[in-house]
C-alpha positions as a printed Julia matrix, in Angstrom:
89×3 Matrix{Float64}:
 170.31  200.95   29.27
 170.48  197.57   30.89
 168.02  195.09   32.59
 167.69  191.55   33.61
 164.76  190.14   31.77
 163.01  186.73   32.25
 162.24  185.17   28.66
 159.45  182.9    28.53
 158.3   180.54   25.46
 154.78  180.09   24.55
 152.78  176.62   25.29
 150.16  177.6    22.73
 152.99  178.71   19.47
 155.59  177.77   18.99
 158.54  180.2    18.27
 156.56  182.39   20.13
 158.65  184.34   22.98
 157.49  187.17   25.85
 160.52  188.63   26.97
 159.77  191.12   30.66
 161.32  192.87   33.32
 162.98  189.83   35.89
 161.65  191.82   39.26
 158.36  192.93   37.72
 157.64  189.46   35.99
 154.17  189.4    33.84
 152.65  192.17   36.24
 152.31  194.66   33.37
 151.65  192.08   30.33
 147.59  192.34   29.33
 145.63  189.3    30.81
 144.23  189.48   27.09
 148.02  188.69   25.8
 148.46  186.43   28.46
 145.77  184.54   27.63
 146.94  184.11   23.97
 150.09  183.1    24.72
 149.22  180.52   26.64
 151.31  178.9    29.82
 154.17  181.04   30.19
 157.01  178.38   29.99
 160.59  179.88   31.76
 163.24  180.0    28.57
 165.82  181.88   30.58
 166.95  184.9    32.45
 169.35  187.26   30.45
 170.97  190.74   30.59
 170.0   192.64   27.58
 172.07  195.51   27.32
 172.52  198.06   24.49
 174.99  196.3    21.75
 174.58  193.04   22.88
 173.21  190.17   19.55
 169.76  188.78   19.66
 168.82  185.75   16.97
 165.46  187.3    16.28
 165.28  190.75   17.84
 167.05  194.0    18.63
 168.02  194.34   21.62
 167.62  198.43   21.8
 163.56  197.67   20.43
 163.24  195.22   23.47
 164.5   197.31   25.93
 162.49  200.09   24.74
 159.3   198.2    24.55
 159.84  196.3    28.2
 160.59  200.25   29.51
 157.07  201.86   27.78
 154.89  198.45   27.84
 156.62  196.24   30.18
 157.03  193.6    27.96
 158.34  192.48   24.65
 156.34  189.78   22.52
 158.9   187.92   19.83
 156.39  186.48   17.2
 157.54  183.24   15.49
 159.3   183.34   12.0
 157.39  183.67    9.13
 157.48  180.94    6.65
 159.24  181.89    3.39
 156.68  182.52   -0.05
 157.64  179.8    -2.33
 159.34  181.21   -5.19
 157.13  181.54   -8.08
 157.36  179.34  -11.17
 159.52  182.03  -13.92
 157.75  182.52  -17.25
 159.62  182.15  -20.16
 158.59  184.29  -23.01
């Protein structure tokens, strides 16, 4: 499977990506969603296709979730837990 997809970054969170079809554009993303993202800002315009890398996402879940949903939403990294103080015994 294959598509062109339009990435967009979120105004409101940063780290925050909505990845959708290019033709359909937002027309199937929630207004709800929409409205938590904030100002969709234009990242860039990509063909995904089956085996190609990601930094923060498979590219097989995105295509699948752009096909069923029409979109993809790439939360932001979670911070790491601190490491917690060892106890010596």
């Amino acid at each position: 499977m294959r598509r062109i997809c339009t990435i967009y970054r979120s105004a409101k969170h940063e780290g925050m990506y909505l990845y959708v079809d290019k033709a359909e554009d937002t027309e199937r993303v929630p207004e709800v969603l929409l409205k938590r993202f904030g100002q969709p800002e234009r990242a860039m315009t990509l063909l995904l296709e089956e085996g190609k890398k990601l930094a923060r996402a498979d590219v097989k879940d995105v295509l699948q979730a752009i096909d069923e949903n029409g979109f993809y939403l790439q939360l932001p990294p979670q911070p790491e837990a601190p490491l917690s103080p060892r106890e010596d015994r």
